[in-house]
C-alpha atoms as one frame of an Amber mdcrd trajectory, in Angstrom:
protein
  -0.086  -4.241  29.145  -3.489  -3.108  27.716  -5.910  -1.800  30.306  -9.644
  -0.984  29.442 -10.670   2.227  29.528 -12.515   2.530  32.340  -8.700   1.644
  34.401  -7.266   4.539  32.362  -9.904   6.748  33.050  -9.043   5.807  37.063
  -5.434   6.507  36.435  -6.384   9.902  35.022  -8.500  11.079  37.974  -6.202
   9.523  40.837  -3.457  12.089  39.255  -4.943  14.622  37.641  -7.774  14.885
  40.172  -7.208  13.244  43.472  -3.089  14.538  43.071  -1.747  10.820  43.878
   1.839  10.668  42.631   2.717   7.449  40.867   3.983   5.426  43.735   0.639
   5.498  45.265  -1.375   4.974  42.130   0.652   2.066  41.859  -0.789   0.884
  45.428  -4.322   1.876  44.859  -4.707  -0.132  41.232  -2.314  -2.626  41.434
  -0.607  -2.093  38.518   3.218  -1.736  37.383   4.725   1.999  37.110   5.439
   1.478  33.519   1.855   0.815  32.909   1.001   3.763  34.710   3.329   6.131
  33.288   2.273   5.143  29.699  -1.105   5.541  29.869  -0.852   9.215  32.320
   1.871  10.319  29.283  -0.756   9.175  26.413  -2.655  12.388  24.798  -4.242
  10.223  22.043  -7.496   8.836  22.740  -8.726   8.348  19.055 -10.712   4.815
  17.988  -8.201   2.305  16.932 -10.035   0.395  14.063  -7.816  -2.950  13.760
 -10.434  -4.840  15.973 -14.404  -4.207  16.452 -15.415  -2.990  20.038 -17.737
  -5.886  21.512 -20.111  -4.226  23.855 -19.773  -4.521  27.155 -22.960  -6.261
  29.625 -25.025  -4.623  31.342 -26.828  -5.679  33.942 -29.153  -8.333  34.285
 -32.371  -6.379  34.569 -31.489  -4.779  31.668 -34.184  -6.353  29.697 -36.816
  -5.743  32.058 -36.597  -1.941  33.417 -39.159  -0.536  30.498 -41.615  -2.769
  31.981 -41.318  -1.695  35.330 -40.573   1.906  35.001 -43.929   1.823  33.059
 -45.491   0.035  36.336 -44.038   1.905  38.149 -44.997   4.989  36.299 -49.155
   3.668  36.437 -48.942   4.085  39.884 -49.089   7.586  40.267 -52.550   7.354
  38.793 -53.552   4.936  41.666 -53.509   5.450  45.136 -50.438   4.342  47.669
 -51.940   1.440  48.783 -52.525  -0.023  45.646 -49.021   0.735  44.419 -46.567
  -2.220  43.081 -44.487  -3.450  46.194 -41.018  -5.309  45.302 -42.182  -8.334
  46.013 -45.255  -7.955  43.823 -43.057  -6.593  40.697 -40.819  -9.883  40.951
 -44.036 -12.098  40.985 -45.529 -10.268  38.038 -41.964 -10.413  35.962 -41.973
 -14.444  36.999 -45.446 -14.726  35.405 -44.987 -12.547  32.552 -41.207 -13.623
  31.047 -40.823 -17.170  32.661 -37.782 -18.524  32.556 -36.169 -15.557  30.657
 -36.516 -13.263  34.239 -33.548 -15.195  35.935 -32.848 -11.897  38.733 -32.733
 -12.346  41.597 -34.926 -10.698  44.397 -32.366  -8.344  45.757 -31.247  -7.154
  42.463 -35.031  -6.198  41.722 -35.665  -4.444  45.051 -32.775  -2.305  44.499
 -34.033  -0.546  41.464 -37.629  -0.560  42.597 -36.132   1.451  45.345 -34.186
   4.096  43.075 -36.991   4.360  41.063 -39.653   5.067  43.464 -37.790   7.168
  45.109 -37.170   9.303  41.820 -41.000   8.817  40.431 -42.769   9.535  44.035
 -40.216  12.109  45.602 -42.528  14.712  47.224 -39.900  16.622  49.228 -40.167
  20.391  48.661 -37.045  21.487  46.645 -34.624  24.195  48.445 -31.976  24.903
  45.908 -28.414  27.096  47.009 -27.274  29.418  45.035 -23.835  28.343  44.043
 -20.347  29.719  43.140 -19.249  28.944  39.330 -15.180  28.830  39.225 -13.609
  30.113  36.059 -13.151  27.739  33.824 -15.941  25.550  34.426 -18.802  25.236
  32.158 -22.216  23.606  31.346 -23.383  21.628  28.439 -26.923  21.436  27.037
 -29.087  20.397  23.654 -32.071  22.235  22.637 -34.699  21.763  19.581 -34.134
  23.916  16.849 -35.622  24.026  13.052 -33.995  24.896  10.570 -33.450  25.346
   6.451 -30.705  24.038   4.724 -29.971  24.243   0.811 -34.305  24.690   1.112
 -34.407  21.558   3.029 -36.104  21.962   6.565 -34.829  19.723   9.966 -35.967
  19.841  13.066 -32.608  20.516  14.427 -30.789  21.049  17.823 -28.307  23.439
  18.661 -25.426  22.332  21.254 -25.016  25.402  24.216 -21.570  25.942  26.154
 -21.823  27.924  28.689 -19.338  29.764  31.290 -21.373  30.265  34.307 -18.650
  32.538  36.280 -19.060  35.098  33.105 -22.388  33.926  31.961 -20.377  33.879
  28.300 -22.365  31.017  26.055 -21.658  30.032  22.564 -23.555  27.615  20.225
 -23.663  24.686  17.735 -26.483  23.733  15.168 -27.087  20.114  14.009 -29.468
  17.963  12.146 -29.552  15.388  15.591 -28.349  15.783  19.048 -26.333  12.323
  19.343 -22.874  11.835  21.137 -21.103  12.971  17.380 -22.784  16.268  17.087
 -22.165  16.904  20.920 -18.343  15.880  20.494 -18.251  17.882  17.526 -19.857
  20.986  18.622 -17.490  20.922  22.200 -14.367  20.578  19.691 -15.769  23.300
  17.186 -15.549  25.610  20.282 -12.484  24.543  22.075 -10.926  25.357  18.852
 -12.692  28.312  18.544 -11.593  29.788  22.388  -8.446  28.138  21.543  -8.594
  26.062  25.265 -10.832  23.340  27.204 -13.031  23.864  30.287 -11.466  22.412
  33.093 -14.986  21.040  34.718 -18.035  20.688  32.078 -21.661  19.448  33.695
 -23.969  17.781  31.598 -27.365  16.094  31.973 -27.429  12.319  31.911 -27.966
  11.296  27.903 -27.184   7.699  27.221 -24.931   8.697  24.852 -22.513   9.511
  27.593 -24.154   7.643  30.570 -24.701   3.738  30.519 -26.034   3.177  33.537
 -26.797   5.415  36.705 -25.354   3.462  40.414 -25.121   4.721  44.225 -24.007
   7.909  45.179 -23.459   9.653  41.991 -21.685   6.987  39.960 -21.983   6.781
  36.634 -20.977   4.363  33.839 -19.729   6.179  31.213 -20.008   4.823  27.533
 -16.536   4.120  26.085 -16.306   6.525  23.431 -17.213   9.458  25.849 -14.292
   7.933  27.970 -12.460   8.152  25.556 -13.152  11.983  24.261 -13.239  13.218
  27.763  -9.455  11.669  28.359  -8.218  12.859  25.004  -9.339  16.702  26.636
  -8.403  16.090  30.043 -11.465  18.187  31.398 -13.700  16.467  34.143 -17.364
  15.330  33.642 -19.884  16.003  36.328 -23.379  14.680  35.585 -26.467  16.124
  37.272 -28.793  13.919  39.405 -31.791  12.290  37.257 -34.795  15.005  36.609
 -32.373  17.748  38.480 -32.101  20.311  35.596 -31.561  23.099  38.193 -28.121
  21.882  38.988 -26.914  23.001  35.853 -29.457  26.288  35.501 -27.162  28.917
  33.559 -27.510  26.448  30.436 -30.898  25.716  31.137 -31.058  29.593  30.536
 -28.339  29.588  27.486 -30.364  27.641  25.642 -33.838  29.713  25.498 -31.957
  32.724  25.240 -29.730  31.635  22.355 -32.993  30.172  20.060 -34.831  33.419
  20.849 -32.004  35.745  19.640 -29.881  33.796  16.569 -32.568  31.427  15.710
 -35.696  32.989  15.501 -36.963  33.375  12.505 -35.290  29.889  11.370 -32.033
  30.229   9.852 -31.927  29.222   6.574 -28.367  29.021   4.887 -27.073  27.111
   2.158 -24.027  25.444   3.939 -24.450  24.071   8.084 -20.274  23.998   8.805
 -20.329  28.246   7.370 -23.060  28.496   9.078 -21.986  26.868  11.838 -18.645
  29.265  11.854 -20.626  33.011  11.849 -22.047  31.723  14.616 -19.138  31.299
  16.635 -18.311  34.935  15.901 -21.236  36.331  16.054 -21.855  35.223  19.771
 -17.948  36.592  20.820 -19.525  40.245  19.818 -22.495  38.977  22.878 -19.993
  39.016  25.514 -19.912  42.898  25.245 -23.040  43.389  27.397 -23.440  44.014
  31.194 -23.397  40.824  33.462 -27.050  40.283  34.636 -25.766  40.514  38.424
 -22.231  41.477  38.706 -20.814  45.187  37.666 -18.659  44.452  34.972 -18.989
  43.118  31.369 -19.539  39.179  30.388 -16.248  40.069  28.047 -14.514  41.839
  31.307 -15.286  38.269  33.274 -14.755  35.875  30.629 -11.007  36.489  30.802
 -10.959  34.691  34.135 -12.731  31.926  32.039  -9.942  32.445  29.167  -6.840
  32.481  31.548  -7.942  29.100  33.285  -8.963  26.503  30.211  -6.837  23.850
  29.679  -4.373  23.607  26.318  -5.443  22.026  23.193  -4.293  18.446  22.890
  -1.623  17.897  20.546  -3.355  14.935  18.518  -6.622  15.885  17.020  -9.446
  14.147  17.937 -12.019  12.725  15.425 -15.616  12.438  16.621 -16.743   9.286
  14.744 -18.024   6.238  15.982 -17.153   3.261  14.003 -20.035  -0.093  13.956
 -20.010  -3.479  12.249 -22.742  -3.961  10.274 -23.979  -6.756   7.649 -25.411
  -5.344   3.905 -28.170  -7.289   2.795 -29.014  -8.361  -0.779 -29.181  -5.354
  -2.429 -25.671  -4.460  -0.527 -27.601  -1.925   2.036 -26.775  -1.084   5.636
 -29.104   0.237   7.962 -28.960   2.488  11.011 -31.096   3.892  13.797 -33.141
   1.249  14.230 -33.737  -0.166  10.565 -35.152   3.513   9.574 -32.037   4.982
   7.764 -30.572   2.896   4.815 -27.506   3.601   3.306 -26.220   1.997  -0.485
 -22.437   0.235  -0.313 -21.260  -1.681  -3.553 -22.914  -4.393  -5.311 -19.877
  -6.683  -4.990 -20.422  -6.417  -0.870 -23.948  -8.032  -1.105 -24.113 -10.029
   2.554 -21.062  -9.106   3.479 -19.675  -7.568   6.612 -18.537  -3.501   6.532
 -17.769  -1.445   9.079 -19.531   2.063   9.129 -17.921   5.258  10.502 -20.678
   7.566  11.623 -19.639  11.205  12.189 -22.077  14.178  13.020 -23.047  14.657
   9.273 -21.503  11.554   7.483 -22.056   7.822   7.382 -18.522   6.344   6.046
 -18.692   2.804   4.692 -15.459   1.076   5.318 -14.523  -2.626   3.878 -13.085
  -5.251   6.001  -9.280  -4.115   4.434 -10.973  -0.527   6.014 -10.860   1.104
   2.200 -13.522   3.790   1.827 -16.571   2.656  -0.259 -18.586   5.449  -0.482
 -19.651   8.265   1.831 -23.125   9.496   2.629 -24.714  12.870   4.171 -26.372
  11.528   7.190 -29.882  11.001   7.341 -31.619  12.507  10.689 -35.511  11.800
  11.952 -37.921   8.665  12.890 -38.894   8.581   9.144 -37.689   5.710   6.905
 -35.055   7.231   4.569 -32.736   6.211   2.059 -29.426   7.582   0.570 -28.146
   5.455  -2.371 -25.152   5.912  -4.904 -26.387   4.716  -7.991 -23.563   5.416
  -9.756 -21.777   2.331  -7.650 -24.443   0.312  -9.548 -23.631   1.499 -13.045
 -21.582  -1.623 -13.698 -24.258  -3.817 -12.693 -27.046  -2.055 -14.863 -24.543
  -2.207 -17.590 -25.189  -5.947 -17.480 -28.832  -5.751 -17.808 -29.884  -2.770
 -19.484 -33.652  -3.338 -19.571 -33.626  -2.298 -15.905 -32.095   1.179 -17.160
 -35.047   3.131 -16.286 -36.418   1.854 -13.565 -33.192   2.483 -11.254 -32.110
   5.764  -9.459 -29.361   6.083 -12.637 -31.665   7.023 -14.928 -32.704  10.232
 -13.546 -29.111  11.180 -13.306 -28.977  11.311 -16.924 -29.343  14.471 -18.547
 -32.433  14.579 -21.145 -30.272  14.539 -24.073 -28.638  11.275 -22.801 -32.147
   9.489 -22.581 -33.243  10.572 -25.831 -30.080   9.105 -27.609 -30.640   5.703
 -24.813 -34.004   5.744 -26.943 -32.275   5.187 -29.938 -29.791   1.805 -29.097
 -30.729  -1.654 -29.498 -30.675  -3.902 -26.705 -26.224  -4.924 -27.248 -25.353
  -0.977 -27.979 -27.261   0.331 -25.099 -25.317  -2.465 -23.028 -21.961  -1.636
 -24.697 -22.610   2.369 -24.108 -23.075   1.702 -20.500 -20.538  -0.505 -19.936
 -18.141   2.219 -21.514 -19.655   4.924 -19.771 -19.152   2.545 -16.444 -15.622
   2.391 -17.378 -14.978   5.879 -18.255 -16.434   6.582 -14.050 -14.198   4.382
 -13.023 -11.070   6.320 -14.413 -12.376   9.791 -13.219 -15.794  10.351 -12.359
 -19.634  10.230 -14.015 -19.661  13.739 -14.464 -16.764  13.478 -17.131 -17.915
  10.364 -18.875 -21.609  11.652 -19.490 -19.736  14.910 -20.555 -17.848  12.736
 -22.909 -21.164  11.309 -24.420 -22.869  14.298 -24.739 -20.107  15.796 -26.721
 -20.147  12.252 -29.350 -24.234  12.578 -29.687 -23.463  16.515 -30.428 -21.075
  15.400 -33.283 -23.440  12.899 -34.493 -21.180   9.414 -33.268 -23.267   6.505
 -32.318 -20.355   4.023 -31.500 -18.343   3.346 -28.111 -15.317   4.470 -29.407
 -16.082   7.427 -30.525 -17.036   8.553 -26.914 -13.736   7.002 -25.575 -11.804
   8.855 -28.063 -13.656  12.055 -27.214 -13.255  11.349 -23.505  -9.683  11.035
 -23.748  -9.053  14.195 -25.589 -10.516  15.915 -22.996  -9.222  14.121 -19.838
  -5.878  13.876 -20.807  -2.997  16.227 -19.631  -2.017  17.754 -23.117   1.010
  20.751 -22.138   0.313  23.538 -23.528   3.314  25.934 -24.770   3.452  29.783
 -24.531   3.993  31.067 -27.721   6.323  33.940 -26.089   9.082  31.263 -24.584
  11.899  33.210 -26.323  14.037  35.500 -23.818  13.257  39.161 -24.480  17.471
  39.787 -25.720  16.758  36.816 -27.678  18.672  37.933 -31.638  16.172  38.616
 -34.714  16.724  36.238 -37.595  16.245  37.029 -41.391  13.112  35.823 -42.551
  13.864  32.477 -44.144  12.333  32.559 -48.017  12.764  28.833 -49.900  14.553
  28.560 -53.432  12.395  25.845 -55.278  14.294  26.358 -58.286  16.456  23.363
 -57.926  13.962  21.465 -58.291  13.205  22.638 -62.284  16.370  20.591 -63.068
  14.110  17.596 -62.050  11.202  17.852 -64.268  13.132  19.438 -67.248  15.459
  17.994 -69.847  18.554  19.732 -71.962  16.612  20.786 -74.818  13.848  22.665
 -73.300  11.126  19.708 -73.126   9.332  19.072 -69.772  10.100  15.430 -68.611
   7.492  13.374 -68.113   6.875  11.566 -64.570
């Protein structure tokens, strides 16, 4: 039996949390004790890619909360008796959407109450101080720039922070979506060499679907599925409550104003990424800002209590279904990011693996197509692989220079493209096509630059080049002979023999 995740993640929590044996988790959900066992024995929570997810519904209102959270939000410019009532919200939806607004009443007062309550809260704010537990630890983003390769993003950098030892460490990425978070968390479980037991985050919709009655939360299903694969617990703040999770509120200012300020610039994020890690383990050795005793001294409480590395490795990639359009193009974050398959997948359905820096295009059969660096901002950007579409421009070589290809070319390359006909420009691209194919477009344009060196202006005489130096010719030591190995006599010919051939008995040479 298959349960969703949201039963497994139940399962987890009644056992791991609540300390129900399986006898009474069997009461409680209602199912078997071999389902049970299996799924409180599984330790790998990975995506399984035969079948696409189909997203779950939401609810019904859905649709409509942007329009009245920005109501909503217009009255606090007004005064309170001029404020939107329930009642008046479901009139103006009726009149506005028709019969697309099919809530009902109830459903609609509900969230008008939630929301009011969060947008109009005037209470004064009286916050405890609180006792951190080793082990436990807070998760934050915050916006960082950064250079890499000369390229500037406006980054974010992921914090982790022990609150018992006030120990933090850091992350850099190009975006601060539910990949870099996972990503960053597993660069520094590995790194510590354990998991929190508790972590607190804020409420991003990359983990949090939807927000109910006393603290519930929907979670999305690939968080679900990281957070079971790690066994830690997830506790999410209340909305617009940042001071429920204040020692990474801190971590976060104090990490940008003393490792990223100037902005880094590097050549390489994942190196980067790795000095960081050890550069903030030498941090710990300072005093705690309130207790008498190192951050390094406490942070072995922190140490002592993580959890143990699962034994499956867990890869942080979401995987979508997407549709390439005539040019065979995919696009991502809202139509702003397109990405280049193959020409043979024009309208077609792929499936696109998206990690923290990589956008993976899988076929149907899930063979990699081609792999992309991951484009990051609200700018419309591109990324295509022109050298997928060498076979294509091969077939109409007019179109040579006005495709990304061209500039791939060195400048020796175009001048000798300069000097073909219409059929041996088409033949030389179709060869160098095929010549990718077998290895890659760095050796067949090496190939061709070593035939217009020698002067060849024929196909085969860049195949025949190519081959020579692409194929696996061994190459013998001229020393093989052991070192006790006998001397033999120089070996010196006698030709004479042959005189008997060319001469006859009286002294006169023969002729041929």
């Amino acid at each position: 039996m298959t349960l969703a995740m949201t039963d497994i993640n139940d399962i987890k929590e009644l056992y791991f949390k609540k300390g129900l044996n399986v006898a009474e988790i069997m009461r409680e959900t209602g199912h078997d004790r071999k389902t049970i066992n299996k799924y409180l024995d599984m330790t790998d929570f990975n995506l399984v890619l035969e079948t696409p997810e189909r997203s779950k519904r939401g609810s019904k209102l859905d649709p409509f909360k942007k329009t009245i959270d920005k109501w909503l939000e217009a009255d606090k410019k007004v005064w309170r008796k001029q404020r939107h009532t329930a009642k008046r919200v479901h009139t103006r939806l009726t009149e506005l959407y028709g019969s697309k607004y099919d809530c009902s009443y109830r459903l609609l007062a509900e969230y008008v109450r939630i929301k009011k309550k969060e947008i109009f809260s005037d209470e004064p704010k009286f916050f405890l101080p609180l006792k951190h537990l080793p082990g436990e630890a807070q998760v934050d983003f915050g916006r960082t720039d950064f250079r890499e390769n000369g390229t500037f993003y406006e980054g974010h950098h992921l914090n982790l922070s022990f609150p018992q030892s006030n120990t933090g460490y850091s992350q850099l990425f190009k975006g601060e979506n539910l990949q870099c978070l996972e990503q960053g968390m597993i660069n520094i479980f590995n790194h510590l060499g354990g998991v929190p037991t508790r972590i607190v985050f804020d409420n991003a919709s990359s983990m949090v679907s939807d927000i109910g009655k006393n603290k519930y939360r929907k979670l999305t299903e690939h968080f679900m599925m990281f957070k079971n694969h790690f066994r830690f617990e997830a506790v999410f703040c209340n909305p617009a409550s940042g001071h429920e999770k204040g020692n990474i509120e801190g971590k976060v200012g104090y990490h940008r104003r003393n490792y990223f300020v100037p902005p880094p610039e590097f050549d390489n994020l994942d190196e980067f990424n790795k000095s960081l890690l050890t550069e903030l383990d030498d941090d710990q050795y300072r005093e705690h800002y309130r207790k008498n005793a190192t951050q390094h001294e406490l942070f072995q409480a922190d140490l002592k209590a993580l959890l143990p590395l699962p034994e499956v490795e867990f890869e942080p990639a979401l995987v979508v279904s997407k549709k390439t359009d005539a040019n065979a193009c995919i696009t991502i974050h809202k139509g702003k990011h397109r990405y280049s398959t193959r020409p043979s997948l024009a309208k077609s359905n792929v499936f696109v693996k998206l990690t923290a820096d990589k956008v993976i295009i899988l076929d149907q059969d899930l063979n990699q197509v081609v792999t992309h660096d991951r484009l990051y901002g609200d700018l419309k950007q591109e990324s295509i692989n022109w050298i997928l579409y060498l076979g294509q421009i091969s077939k109409r070589p007019t179109a040579l220079k006005y495709t990304g290809i061209y500039d791939l070319f060195p400048q020796a390359a175009k001048d000798y493209f300069e000097t073909l006909d219409y059929e041996n420009l088409k033949a030389t691209l179709k060869t160098l096509n095929n010549l990718t194919e077998e290895t890659n477009f760095e050796a067949a344009v090496d190939a061709l630059l070593d035939a217009i060196s020698h002067g060849a202006s024929d196909t085969d005489s860049i195949q025949v080049l190519f081959k020579r130096k692409n194929s696996k010719i061994m190459e013998l030591d001229g020393h093989l002979a052991a070192k006790n190995a006998p001397e033999l006599p120089e070996l010196k010919p006698d030709i004479s023999f042959y005189d008997t051939f060319y001469t006859v008995a009286d002294g006169v040479e023969a002729n041929d």
